[in-house]
C-alpha positions in Angstrom: 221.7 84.0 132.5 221.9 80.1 132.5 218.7 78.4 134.7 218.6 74.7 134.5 216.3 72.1 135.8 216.4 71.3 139.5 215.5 67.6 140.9 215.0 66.0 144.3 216.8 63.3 145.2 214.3 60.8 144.1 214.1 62.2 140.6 211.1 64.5 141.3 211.4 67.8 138.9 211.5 71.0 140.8 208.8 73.6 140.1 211.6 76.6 139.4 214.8 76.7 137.6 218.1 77.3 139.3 220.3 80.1 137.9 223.8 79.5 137.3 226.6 81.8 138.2 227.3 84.5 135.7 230.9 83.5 136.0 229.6 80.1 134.4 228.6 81.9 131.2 230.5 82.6 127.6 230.5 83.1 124.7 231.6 80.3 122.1 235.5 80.2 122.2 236.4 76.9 120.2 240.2 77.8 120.1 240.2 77.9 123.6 238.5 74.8 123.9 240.8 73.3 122.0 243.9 74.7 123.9 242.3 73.4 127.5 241.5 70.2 126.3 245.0 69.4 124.9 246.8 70.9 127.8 244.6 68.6 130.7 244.3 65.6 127.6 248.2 66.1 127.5 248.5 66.1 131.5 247.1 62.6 131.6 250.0 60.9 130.3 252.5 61.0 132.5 255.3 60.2 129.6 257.2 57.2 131.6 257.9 55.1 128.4 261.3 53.9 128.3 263.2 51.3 126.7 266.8 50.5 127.6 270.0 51.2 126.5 272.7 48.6 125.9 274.1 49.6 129.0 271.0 49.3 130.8 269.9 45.8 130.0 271.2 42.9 132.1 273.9 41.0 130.1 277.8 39.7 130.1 279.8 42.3 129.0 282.0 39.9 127.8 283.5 40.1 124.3 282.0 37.8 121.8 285.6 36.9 120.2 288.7 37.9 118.8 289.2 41.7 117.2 290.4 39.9 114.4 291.4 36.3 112.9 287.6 35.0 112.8 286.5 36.2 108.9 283.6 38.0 111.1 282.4 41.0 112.4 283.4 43.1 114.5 281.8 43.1 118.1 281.7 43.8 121.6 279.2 42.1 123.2 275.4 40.6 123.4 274.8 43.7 124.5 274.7 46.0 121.3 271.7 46.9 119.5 271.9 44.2 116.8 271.5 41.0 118.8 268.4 40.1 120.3 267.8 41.0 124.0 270.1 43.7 123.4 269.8 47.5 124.0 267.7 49.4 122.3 269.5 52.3 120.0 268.0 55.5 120.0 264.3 54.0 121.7 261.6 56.0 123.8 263.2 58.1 127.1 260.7 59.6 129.4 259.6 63.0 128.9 258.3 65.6 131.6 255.4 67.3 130.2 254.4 71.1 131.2 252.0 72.3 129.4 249.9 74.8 131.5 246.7 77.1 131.6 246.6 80.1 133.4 244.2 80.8 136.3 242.1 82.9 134.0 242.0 80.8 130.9 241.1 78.2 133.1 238.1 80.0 134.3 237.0 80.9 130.8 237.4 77.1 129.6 234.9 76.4 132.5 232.8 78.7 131.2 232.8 78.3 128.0 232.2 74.5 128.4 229.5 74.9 130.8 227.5 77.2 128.8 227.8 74.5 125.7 226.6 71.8 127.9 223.8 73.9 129.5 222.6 74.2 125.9 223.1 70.9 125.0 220.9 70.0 127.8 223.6 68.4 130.0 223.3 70.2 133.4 221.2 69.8 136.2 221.1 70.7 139.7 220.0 67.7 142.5 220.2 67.6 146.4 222.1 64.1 146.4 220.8 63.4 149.2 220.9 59.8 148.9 220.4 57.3 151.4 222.0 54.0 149.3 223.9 53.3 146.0 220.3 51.9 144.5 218.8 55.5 145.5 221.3 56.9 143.5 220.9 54.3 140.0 217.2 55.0 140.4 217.9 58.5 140.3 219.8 58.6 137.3 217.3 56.2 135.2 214.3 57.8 136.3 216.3 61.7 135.0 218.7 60.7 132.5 217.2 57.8 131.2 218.5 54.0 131.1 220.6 54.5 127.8 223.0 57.3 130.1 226.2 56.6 129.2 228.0 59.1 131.6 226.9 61.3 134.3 229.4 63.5 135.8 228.3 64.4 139.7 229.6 67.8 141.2 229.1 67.2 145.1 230.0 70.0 147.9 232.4 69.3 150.1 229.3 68.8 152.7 228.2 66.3 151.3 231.0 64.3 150.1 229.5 61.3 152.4 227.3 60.8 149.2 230.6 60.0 147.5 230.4 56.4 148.4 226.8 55.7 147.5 227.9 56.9 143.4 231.9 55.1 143.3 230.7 52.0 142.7 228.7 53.3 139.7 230.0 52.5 136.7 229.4 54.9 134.6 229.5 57.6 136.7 232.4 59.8 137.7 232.5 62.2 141.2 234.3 65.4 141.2 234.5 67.7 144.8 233.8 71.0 144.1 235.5 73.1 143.1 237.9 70.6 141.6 236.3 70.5 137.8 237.8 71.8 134.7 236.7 72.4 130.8 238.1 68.3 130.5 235.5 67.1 133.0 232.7 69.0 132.1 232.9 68.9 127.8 234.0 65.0 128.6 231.6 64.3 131.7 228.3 63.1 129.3 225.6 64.5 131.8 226.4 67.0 134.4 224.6 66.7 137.8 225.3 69.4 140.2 224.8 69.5 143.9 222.2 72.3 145.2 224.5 72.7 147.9 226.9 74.7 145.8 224.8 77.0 145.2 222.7 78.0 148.4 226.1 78.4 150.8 228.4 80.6 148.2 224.8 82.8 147.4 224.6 83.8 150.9 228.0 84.4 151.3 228.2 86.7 147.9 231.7 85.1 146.8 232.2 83.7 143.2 231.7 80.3 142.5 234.4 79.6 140.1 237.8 78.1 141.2 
């Protein structure tokens, strides 16, 4: 079973660990991995790239000149491919992407992720309950260190008044639970989860995983 380190919300280390869900734990699964992160990496660009046509772009349609008689080429107008501010021959359309996970595989991801991070010493478990933005940047130097780069915060949907006091942190993103993936978490730098989860779905006896 995973247990990690549990903290207060001024940064004071708990006494026990906290046990993750069994759902949260896997075996090593790199071609998985790879398939979640290239199906939510791939999600992220929306594919709206575009150039136009030459019967999109905004010019006379007007014929340059005469068919024949003038020794040159043959055209139609300024708005062929081979003048400049023309259209654009055979350039970038947009694309609809749809690559997908299943529920299942995207459970699996989660938990294969979250059991590499739990022993890379990524995870811990916090109240959050902080009173100011400054409670909150004291926190994560006095834990993480000053050198963090990225913390990741998992808040319950109880507390997501806490929300505000860690937006305006730079280098640290907010996700609802149970809205995180294999992206967030193997991306996320340090992952700080809120106690919360944990104590509410426990009593209730449901899984945790989304």
């Amino acid at each position: 079973m995973l247990k990690v380190d549990s903290y207060s919300a001024k940064g004071i280390k708990g006494t026990t660990q906290v046990n993750l869900p069994k759902e949260w734990e896997a075996e090593a699964n790199e071609s998985l991995l790879a398939q979640a992160i290239r199906v939510y990496d791939d999600r992220n660009h929306i594919g709206l790239r575009k150039a136009k046509t030459r019967a999109e772009v905004l010019r006379t349609g007007k014929k340059l000149y005469s068919q024949k008689g003038t020794g040159g080429a043959r055209h139609g107008s300024r708005r062929a491919p081979v003048f400049v501010g023309g259209g654009v021959a055979l350039g970038p359309r947009p694309v609809k992407r749809e690559l997908t996970l299943s529920t299942a595989l995207k459970r699996k991801a989660i938990a294969v992720t979250m059991t590499m991070a739990v022993k890379e010493k990524r995870v811990i478990v916090s109240d959050m309950n902080f009173a100011k933005t400054k409670d909150a940047n004291n926190f994560i130097e006095k834990v993480l260190g000053k050198n963090t780069k990225m913390v990741t915060f998992v808040i319950a949907k109880d507390n997501f008044k806490n929300e505000k006091f860690l937006r305006n942190i730079e280098k640290a993103r907010v996700n609802v639970f149970p809205s995180i993936n294999a992206y967030d978490i193997y991306f996320g730098g340090n992952i700080v989860l809120d106690k919360a989860i944990f104590g509410k779905e426990e009593k209730k006896g449901k899984q945790i995983s989304k």
